[in-house]
C-alpha angles and dihedrals in degrees: 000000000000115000110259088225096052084041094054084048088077103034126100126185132198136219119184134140138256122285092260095054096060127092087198120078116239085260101056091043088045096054086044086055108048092053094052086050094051086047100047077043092053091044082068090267105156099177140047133196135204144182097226099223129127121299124359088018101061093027081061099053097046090058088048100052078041100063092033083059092054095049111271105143089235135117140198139222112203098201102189114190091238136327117294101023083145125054101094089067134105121275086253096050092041085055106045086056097048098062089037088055081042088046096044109098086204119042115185121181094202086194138038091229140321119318126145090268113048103077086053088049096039088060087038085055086053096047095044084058104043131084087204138019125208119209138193099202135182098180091251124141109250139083105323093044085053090046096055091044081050087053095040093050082048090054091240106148114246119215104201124214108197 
């Protein structure tokens, strides 16, 4: 079995916010992305987390299986806060994380089901495996800005997109 601190060595998460939070379109983040990604991937990072919810989460992770399919020698965890997150979205949301989940070569349900806490220990679960966290950020209070306060208390770089 690795070691989960080699391992962690290699690993990168992501925070970001919904689509409707951001002051930036899907193909602006994406490129953004996708170049934080190359890079993480050129500084020797093998494998990529993300959240799985709506927007910069699930942009990232279909970069990342679409550059694995292309044969980058990189992975990716989709670590989704509990089954069945998503079922209040829209058809097209439901669908784009489906194949990513399908996509995914690790899925990890961080929490039995909803409660108050699991989307704040499901990004906590990211950050505690990762050697570096990418954010999209718009300065706002929530969850990323408290994911990249998390990172920044556990001493796990954060490479901002603004």
């Amino acid at each position: 079995m690795p070691d989960q601190n080699e391992l962690r060595k290699r690993r990168v998460c992501f925070t970001g916010h919904r689509p409707e939070k951001l002051q930036m379109s899907e193909a602006e983040v994406c490129s953004a992305l996708e170049r934080e990604i190359r890079a993480a991937v050129a500084d020797g990072f093998q494998t990529f987390i993300s959240g799985m919810a709506r927007g910069v989460d699930i942009w990232a992770a279909e970069i990342v299986l679409r550059l694995r399919d292309a044969g980058a020698p990189i992975h990716l965890i989709a670590a989704s806060a509990y089954q069945g997150f998503e079922n209040s979205w829209s058809p097209e949301w439901r669908s784009r994380y489906a194949a990513a989940m399908a996509g995914a070569d690790i899925v990890k349900y961080v929490s039995p089901g909803y409660d108050r806490g699991c989307f704040q220990r499901r990004n906590e679960w990211m950050v505690d495996r990762s050697a570096r966290v990418i954010a999209v950020f718009n300065g706002e209070k929530g969850g990323t800005k408290n994911t990249i306060d998390y990172a920044d208390r556990h001493g796990v770089p954060v490479v901002f997109i603004s």
